[in-house]
Structure formats: C-alpha cells, structure tokens
N, C-alpha and C positions, 0 to 999 in steps of 0.2 A: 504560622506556616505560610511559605508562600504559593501562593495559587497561578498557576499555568493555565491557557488555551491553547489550545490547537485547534484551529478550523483547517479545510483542507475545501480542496478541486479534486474530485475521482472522473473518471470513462464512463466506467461503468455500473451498473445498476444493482450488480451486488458487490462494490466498494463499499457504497452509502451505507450499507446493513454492517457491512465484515470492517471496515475500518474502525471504527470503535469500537467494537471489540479487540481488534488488535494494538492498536498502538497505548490504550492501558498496560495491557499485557506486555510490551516490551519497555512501557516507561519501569514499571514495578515489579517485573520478572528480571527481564535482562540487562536495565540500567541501575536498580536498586534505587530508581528516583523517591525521595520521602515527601515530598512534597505535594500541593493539593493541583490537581487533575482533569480539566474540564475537557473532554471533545465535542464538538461542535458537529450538528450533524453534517456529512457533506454534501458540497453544493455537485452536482452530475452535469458535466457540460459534455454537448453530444462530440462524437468523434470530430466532422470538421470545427467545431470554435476551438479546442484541443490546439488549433492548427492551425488558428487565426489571434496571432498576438492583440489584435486590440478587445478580440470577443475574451480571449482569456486574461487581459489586463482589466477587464471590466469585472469578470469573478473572483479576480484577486482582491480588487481593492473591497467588493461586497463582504469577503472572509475576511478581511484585515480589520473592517472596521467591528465585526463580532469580537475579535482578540480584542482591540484597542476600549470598546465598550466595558471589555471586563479588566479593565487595568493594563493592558500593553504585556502583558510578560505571555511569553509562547510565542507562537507564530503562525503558517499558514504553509500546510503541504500538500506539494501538486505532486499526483501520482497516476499514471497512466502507463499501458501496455507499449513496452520494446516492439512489440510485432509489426513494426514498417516497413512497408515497402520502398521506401522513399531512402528510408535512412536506416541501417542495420547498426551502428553502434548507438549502444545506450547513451552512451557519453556524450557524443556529439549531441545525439536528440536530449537531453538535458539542457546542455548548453545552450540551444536554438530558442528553447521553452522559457531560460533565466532571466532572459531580457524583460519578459514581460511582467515580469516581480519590481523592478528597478522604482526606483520612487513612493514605495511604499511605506509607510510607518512604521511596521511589524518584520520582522525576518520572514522570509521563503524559502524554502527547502524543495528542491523536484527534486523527486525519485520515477526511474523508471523502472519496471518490473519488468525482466528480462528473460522471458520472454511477457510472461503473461503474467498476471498475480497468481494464478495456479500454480505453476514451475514450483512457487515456494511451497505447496503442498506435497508436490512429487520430492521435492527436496528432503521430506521427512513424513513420506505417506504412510511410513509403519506406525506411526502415533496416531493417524488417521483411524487407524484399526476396531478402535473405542468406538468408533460411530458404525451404528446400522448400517449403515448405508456404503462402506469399505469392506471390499474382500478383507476375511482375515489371512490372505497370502500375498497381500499388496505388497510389493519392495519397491523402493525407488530406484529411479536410473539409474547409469552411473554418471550423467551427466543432464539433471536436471535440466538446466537451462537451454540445453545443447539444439534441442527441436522446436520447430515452429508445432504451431497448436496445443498446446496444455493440456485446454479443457478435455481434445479428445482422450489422449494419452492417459489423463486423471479419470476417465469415464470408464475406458475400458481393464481400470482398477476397482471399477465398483459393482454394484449389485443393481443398480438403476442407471439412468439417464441424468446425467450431470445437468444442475440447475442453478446458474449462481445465484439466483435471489433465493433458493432453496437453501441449497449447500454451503455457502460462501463463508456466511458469519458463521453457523456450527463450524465448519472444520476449521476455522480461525480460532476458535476456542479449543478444539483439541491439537492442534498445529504447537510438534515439540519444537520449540524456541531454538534451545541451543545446536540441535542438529540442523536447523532450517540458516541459521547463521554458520555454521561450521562448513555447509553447503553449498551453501547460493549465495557467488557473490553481491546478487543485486538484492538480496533478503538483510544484508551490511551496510547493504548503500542506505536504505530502506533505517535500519537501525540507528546507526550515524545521524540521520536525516533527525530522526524523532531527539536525541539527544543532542543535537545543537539546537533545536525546540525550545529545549528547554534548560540552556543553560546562559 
C-alpha cells in the first residue's frame, strides 16, 4: 500500500486542530483514496508572513522536507482565508501565493477559503445540527460564500460564542461532505487541491 503525506501552512489557529481532521475525511469519503494517509500537523504562519513570499517560501520548504523525510509521495498545502482587503479574488490571491512553492521537491497546492474556512460550514450548516453547540433550525444561505465574516454569520447559528480552537475540528468532523462540495466552490478547489496530493 502506498503511503501519502500531507503537510500543510494554515492562518489560522484552528486550521492546525480542524485540518486533520478534515482532509482524511475528503481523501477517504469523497475521493475514495485506498491508500495509506499521513497528515502532518500544520505549520501556523501569522497573517503578514502569509504575505511575505520569502517568510512563506521558508515554511514551505520546512513542510516539504517532512513529505520528502517520509518518502516524497504527497505534498504540501497552503491554505488561508479569501477575506483581503488588498485583493478580492481567490484566484488571483492563489496565484500571488504559487510562486513561493517554485523549486520545491514535493508538489504544492494553495487553496483559498473563500471567504473564510467557515463559509464551508454555512455551506452545509444543517449537518452542523448534531453538534451541541448548533441551533437545531440552522439553514445555510443561499450563498454561502457571498458575505464577508463567516465566523459571525456561523455564530449567530449557534447556541454559544463561536471559538475556532473550540469549534473548528468538531464541526469539521460533522461537516456534510457532499453538500459542502455541491456548495462552495472554494470547498472544490479545496477538494481538488487534496486529490492532486495525492495522485
């Protein structure tokens, strides 16, 4: 069986907790990957190094060489919040961010969460439901992605004070897959990203 890593670069501080648990979950839910599965915890680089190609070329090649340590097969993905000021398309801010993968040993994948990595929550908040901590009358927008701030919009679905080091990884664990993909196109890009990972 062949064995994969994934290490990644997140924003924020509950990535590090909720991205492993999620990107399991889309290698062996929604890509039907059979093979074996490592993620690496990730590395948190604060908002400006995000923004500074050599501070971010420097946490690339730190995740490249955990991939490379366990055999090269996988890669390394950079994931941070769409919410710029500076630059409103995802795509453009992807591409800005790609250069600083260039000369690596291992593949790189950016994805941006468009807006927020919550969006993909609002994108299928009715799964949310399961969790304490979610109104059981939560419905999602009709355009998840469509509003700046997430977090608030996911809060005032809930029963408490939204906390991502709290909340982040549970509702990554109840976060229906296929609606969040059916959804959100940056929850695709997202998908995509983990399945050239690992192929």
């Amino acid at each position: 069986m062949s064995q994969y890593t994934i290490a990644s670069v997140v924003e924020g501080y509950g990535e590090v907790q909720s991205l492993p648990v999620l990107i399991p979950r889309i290698a062996y839910e929604l890509l039907g990957f059979s093979g074996g599965l490592r993620v690496e915890k990730p590395h948190r680089a604060a908002q400006s190094d995000m923004r500074d190609a050599a501070c971010l070329s420097r946490y690339l090649r730190l995740q490249a060489l955990k991939v490379s340590q366990r055999g090269g097969e996988g890669g390394v993905l950079v994931l941070r919040d769409g919410d710029d000021k500076q630059v409103s398309c995802p795509v453009e801010l992807a591409r800005l961010l790609a250069p600083a993968g260039a000369g690596l040993p291992v593949q790189v994948e950016v994805v941006i969460a468009c807006r927020e990595y919550e969006a993909w929550f609002l994108a299928a908040v009715e799964s949310l439901r399961a969790h304490k901590s979610v109104r059981d009358d939560a419905t999602s927008p009709p355009e998840p992605e469509a509003r700046r701030d997430a977090k608030r919009q996911l809060e005032a679905l809930m029963n408490e004070n939204y906390k991502p080091t709290l909340h982040q990884a549970a509702f990554s664990h109840f976060l229906d897959l296929d609606t969040a993909w059916a959804t959100s196109r940056s929850f695709r890009r997202l998908v995509h990203g983990v399945e050239l990972l690992l192929t």
